[in-house]
C-alpha positions as CSV (number, residue, x, y, z in Angstrom):
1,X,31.3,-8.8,12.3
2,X,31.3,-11.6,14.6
3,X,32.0,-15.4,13.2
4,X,28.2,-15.7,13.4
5,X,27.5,-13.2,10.8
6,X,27.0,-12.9,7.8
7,X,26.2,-10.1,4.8
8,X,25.3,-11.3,1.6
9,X,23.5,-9.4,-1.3
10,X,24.9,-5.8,-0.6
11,X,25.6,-2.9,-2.8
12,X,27.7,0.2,-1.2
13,X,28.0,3.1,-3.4
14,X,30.3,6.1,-3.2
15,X,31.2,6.1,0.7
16,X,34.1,8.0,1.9
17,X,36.4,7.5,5.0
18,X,39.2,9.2,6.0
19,X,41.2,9.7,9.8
20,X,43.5,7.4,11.7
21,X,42.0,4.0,11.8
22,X,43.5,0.9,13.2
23,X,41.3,-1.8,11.0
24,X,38.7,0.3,8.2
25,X,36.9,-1.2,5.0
26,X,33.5,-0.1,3.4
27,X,31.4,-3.1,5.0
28,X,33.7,-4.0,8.3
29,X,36.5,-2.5,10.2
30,X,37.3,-6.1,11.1
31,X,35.5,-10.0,9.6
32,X,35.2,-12.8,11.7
33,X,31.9,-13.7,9.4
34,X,31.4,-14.4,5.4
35,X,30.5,-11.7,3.7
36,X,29.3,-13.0,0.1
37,X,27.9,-11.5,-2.8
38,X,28.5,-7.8,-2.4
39,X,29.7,-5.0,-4.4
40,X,31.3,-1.7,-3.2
41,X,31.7,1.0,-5.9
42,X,33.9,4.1,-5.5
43,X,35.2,4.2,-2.6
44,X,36.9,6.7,-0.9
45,X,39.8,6.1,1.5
46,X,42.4,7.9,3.8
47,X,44.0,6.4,6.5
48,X,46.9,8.1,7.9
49,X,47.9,5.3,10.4
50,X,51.0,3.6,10.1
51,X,49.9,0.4,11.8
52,X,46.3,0.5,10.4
53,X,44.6,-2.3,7.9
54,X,42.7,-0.9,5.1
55,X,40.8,-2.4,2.4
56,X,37.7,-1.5,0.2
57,X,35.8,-3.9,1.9
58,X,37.3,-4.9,5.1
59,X,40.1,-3.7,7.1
60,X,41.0,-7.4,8.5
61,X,39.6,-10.5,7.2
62,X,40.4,-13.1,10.3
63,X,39.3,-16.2,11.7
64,X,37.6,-16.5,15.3
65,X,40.0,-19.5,16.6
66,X,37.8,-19.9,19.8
67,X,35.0,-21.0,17.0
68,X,37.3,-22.8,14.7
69,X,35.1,-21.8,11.2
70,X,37.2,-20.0,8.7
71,X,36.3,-16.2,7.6
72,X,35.7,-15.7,3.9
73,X,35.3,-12.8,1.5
74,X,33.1,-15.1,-1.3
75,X,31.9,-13.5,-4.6
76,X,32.9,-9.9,-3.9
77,X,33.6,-7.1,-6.5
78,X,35.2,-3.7,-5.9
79,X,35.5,-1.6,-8.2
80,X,35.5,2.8,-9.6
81,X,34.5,3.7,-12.6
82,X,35.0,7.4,-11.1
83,X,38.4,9.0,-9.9
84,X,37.9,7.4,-6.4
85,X,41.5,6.4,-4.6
86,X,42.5,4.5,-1.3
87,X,44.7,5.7,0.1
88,X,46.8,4.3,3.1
89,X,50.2,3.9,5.0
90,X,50.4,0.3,6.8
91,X,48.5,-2.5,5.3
92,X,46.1,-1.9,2.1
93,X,44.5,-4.2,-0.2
94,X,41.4,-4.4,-2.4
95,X,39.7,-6.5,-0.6
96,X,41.2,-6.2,2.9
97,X,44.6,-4.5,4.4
98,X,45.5,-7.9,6.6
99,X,43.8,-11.1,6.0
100,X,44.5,-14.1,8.7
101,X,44.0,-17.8,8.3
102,X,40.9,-16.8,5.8
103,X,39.2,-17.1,2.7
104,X,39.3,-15.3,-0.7
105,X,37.2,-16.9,-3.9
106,X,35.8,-15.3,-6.4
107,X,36.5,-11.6,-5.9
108,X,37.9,-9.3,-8.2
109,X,39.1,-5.6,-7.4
110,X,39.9,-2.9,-10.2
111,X,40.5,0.0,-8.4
112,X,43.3,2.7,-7.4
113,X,45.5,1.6,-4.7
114,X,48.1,4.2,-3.4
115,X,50.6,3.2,0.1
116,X,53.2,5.9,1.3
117,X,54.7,3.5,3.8
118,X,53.5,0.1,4.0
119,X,52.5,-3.4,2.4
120,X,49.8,-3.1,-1.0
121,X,48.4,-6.1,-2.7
122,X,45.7,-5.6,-5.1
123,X,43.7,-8.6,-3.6
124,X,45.0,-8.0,0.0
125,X,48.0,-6.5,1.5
126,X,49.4,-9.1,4.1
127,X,47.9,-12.8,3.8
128,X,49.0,-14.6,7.0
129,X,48.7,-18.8,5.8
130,X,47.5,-21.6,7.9
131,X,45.7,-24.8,7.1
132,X,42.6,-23.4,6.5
133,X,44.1,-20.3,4.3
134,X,43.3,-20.0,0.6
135,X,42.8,-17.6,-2.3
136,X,41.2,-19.1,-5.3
137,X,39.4,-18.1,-9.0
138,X,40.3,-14.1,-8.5
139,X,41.8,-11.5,-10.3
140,X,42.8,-7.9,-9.5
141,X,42.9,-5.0,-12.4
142,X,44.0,-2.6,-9.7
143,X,46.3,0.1,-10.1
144,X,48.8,0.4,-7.9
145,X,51.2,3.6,-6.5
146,X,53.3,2.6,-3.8
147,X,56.6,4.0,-2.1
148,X,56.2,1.1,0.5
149,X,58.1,-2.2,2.0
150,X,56.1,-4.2,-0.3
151,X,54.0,-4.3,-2.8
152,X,52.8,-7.3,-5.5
153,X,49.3,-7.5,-7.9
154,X,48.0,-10.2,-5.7
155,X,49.3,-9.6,-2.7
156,X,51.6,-7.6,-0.8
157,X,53.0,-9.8,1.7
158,X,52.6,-13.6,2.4
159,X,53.8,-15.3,5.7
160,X,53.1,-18.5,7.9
161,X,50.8,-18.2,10.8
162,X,52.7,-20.0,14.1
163,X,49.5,-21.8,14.6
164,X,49.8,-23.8,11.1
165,X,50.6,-27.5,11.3
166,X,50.8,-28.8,7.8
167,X,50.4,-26.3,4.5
168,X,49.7,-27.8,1.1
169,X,51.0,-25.5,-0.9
170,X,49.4,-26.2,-3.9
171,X,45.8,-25.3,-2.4
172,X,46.1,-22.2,-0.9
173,X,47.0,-19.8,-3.9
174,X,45.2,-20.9,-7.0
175,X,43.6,-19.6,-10.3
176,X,44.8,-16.0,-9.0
177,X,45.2,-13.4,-12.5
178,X,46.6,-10.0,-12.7
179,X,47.1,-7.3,-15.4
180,X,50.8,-7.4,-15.9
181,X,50.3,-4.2,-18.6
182,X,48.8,-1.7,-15.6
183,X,51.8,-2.4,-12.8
184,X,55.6,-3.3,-12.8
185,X,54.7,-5.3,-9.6
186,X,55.1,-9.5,-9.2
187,X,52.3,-11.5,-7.9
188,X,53.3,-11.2,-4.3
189,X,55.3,-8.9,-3.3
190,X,57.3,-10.6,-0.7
191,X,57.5,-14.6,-1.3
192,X,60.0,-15.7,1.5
193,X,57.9,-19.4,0.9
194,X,57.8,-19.3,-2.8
195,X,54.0,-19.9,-2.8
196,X,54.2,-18.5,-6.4
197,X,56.0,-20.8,-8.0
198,X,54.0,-23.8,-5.9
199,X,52.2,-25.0,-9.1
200,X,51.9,-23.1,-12.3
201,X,48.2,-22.1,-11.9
202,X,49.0,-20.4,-8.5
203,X,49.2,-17.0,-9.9
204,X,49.4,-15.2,-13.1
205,X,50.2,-11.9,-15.0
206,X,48.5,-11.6,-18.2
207,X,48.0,-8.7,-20.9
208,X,44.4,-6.9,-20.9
209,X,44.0,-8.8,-24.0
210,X,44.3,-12.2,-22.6
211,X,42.5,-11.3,-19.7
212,X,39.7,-10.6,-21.9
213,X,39.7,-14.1,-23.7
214,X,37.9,-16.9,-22.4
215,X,40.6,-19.6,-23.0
216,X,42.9,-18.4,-20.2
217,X,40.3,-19.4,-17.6
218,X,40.7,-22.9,-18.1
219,X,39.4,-25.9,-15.6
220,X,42.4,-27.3,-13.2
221,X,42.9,-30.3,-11.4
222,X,45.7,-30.6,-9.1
223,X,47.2,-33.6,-7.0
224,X,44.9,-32.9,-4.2
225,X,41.5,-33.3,-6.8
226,X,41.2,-29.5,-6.1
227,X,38.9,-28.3,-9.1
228,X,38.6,-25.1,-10.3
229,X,35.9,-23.7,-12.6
230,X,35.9,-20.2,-13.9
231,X,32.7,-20.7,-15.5
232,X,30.7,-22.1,-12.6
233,X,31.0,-18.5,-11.3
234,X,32.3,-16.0,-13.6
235,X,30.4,-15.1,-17.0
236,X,33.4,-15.5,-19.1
237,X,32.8,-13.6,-22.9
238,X,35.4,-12.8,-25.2
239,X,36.6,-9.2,-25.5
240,X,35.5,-8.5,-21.7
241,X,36.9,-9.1,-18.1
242,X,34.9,-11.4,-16.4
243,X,32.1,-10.8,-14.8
244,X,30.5,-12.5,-11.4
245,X,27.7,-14.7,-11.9
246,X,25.8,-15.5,-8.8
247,X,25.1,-18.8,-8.6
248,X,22.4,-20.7,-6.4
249,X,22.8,-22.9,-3.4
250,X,22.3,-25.8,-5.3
251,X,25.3,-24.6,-7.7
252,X,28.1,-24.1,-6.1
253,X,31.6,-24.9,-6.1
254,X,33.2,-27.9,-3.4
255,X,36.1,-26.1,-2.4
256,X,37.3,-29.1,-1.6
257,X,37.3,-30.7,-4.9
258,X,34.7,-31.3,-7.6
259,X,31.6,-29.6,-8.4
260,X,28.7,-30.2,-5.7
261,X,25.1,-30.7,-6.1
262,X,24.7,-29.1,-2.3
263,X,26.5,-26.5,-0.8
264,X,30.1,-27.4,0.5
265,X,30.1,-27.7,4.5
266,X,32.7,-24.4,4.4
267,X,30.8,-21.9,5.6
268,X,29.8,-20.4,2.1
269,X,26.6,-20.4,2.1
270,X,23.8,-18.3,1.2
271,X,22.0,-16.8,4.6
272,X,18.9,-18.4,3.0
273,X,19.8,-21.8,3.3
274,X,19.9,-21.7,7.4
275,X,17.1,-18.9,7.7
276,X,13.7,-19.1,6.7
277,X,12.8,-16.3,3.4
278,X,11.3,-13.5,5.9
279,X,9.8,-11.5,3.3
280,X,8.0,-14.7,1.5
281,X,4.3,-13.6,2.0
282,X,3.5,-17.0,1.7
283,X,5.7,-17.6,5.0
284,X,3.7,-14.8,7.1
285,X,6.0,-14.1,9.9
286,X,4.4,-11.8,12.6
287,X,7.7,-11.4,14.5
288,X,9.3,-9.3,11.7
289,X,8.6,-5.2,11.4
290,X,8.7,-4.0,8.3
291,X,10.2,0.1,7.5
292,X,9.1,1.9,4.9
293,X,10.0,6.0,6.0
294,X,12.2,7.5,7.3
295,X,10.9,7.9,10.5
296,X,10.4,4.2,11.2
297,X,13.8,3.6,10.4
298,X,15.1,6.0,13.0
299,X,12.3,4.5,15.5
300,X,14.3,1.6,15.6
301,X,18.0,2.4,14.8
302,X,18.1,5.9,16.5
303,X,16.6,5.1,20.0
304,X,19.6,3.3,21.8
305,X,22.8,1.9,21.3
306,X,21.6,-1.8,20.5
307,X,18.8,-3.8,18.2
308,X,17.8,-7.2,18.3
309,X,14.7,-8.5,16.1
310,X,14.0,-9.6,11.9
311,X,13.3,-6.0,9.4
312,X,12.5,-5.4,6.1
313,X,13.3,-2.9,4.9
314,X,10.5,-1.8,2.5
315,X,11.4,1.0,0.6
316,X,14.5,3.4,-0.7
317,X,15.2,6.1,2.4
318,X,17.3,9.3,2.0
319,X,18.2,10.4,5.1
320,X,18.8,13.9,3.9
321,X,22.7,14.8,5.3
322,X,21.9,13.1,8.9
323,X,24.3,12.2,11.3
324,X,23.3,8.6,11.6
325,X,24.7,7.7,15.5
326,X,25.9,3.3,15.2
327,X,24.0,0.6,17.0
328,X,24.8,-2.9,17.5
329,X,22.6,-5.7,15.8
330,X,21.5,-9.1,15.9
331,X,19.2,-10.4,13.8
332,X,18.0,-10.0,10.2
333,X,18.0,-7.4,8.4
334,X,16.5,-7.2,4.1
335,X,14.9,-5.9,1.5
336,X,11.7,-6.8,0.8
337,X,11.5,-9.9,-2.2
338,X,11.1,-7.0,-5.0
339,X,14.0,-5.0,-5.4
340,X,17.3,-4.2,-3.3
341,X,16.7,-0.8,-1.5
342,X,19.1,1.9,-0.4
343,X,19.6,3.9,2.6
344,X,21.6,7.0,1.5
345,X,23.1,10.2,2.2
346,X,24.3,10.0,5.3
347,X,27.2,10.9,7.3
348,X,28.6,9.5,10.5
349,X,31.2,11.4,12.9
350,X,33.6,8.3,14.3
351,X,33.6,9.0,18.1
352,X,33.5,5.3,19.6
353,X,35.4,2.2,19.7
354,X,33.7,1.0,16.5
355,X,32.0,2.9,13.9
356,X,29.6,1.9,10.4
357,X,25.9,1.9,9.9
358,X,26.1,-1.1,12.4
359,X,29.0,-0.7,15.3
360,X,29.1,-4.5,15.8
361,X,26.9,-7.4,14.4
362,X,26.7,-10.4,16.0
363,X,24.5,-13.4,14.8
364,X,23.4,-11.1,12.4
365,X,22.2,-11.4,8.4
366,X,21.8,-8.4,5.9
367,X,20.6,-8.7,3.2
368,X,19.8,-6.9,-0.4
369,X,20.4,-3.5,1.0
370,X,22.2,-0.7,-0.9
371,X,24.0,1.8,0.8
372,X,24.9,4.9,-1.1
373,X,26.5,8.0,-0.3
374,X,27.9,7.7,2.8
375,X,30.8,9.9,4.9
376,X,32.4,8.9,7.9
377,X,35.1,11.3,9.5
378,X,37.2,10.6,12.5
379,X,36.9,12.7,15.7
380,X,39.0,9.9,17.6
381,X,41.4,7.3,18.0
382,X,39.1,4.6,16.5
383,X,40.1,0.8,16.2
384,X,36.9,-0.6,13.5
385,X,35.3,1.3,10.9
386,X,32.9,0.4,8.3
């Protein structure tokens, strides 16, 4: 995903991976984009590479410093409720394996993490900090089997990018909440910085039962007028973890202190708030084609190895065991305004540089689509998978 990109309103349901990848998650092999409100359930996981970045939903989450606009993973959930695992041997987190002078808020991850050589952190396995680095208002239930270097609740492994100038500590790791009962692990694993101890709201173990009590998500203001507020996007209920509210663009949190009546200038946003609403039928666009079989989907997807135009996707499509063959995309791609539909059962056989639904997406939006039962094997020495 190129710094240009963005997915937002995304559901991906039971996919499985497994070969020797060099960067895989569910939704991108590697992030240079936001991906924002999306939910990946059950995954399935094997990378055998010792130098590879895996996460549930990306394998690297990095910033493009030829465009200067941080990455983010913003409002993200991954989670099994069956007896999925991820397994991995160089860099694994729930979120993402390696993330790089980027952006994690408002995620959580309660899966089942396993590393047999490397670095594990139930958020993200290696977090490299510069100025524009932080992890805010998450939490990770994850459990966690690792024979690793490192391994922490939060994160594995934290360290300074060469490129940073001048690191507050006390913004980049805040509001961060484990489950101390589940793993015998710290926050971060390895803290050569001591960004744990930076303020006493950086990052905390708690028992399920205080994790499930509204009072410990309390409002914090620290010397740099940093606020944080659990309930602005987490439905917070007594007896329950919390639960991701998706707010509005009118709604949102200033990452950069105080609560907004606009959207903060971050790079957050909601794809809607740049693009005009192409399935509005009050906003008649004649440039956008709209799929509702099968067949039309394939007309489009399956006739080359690129696609450039605005889709909506009309419909739920079962592609019925096919090998789906990737394509690279710019544009838009969404449901239509009534419902999120899914694409399922589909399998792709990694041959090429980069492998998904999508090889590479540049400028690109998607939007309220579901994928569901998905497999993708390895047949080479791949570098991005998702």
């Amino acid at each position: 995903m190129s710094s240009t990109s963005e997915v937002y309103n995304l559901s991906i349901a039971n996919a499985a991976f497994e070969g020797s990848f060099l960067n895989v998650g569910t939704v991108a092999g590697i992030c240079y984009g936001n991906i924002n409100k999306v939910v990946v359930e059950n995954p399935t996981i094997t990378n055998i590479r010792a130098s590879g970045n895996t996460g549930a939903v990306v394998g690297s989450l990095l910033t493009d410093k030829t465009v200067g606009t941080s990455a983010g993973i913003l409002r993200t959930g991954a989670y099994a409720t069956e007896s999925t695992e991820i397994t991995a041997k160089g860099k694994l987190g729930g979120l993402a394996g390696l993330v790089d002078s980027a952006i994690i808020h408002a995620c959580y991850t309660d899966l089942s993490l396993k590393n047999t050589a490397g670095i594990t952190g139930g958020l993200a396995g290696e977090v490299v900090v510069d100025d524009n680095t932080y992890l805010r208002e998450s939490y990770s239930i994850s459990k966690i089997q690792s024979t690793g270097t490192h391994a922490g609740n939060i994160i594995g492994k934290l360290s300074i990018s060469q490129n940073a100038n001048s690191i507050n500590q006390e913004l980049v790791l805040v509001g961060l909440y484990f489950n101390k009962s589940i793993n015998n692990y710290a926050g971060i694993g390895a803290d050569p910085y001591n960004f744990t101890t930076a303020t006493s709201f950086a990052i905390s173990g708690k028992t399920t039962a205080e994790l499930k009590t509204k009072a410990t998500y309390i409002y914090y203001i620290n010397s740099g007028n940093d606020v944080i507020y659990w309930d602005k996007v987490w439905s917070l209920v007594d007896g329950e973890y919390p639960a991701l509210t998706f707010v509005s663009k009118f709604d949102e949190i200033n990452l950069e202190g105080g609560s907004s009546s606009t959207a903060p200038d971050d790079g957050t946003q909601n794809p809607d708030i740049n693009n005009p609403d192409i399935t509005d039928p009050n906003k008649p666009n004649a440039n956008v084609t709209s799929i509702t079989t099968k067949q039309e989907l394939l007309n489009i997807f399956q006739t080359g190895n690129s696609v450039k135009g605005d889709y909506v996707l009309g419909s739920d499509i079962n592609l019925d065991g096919m090998v789906w063959n990737p394509v690279a995309f710019s544009g838009t791609f969404v449901s239509d305004s009534s419902t999120n539909h899914t694409i399922s059962n589909f399998k792709i056989e990694a041959t090429t540089l980069y492998s998904g639904f999508f090889s590479k997406l540049s400028s690109a939006t998607i939007t309220g689509i579901r994928f569901s039962n998905v497999a993708i094997t390895n047949n080479a020495t791949n570098e991005c998978i998702g």
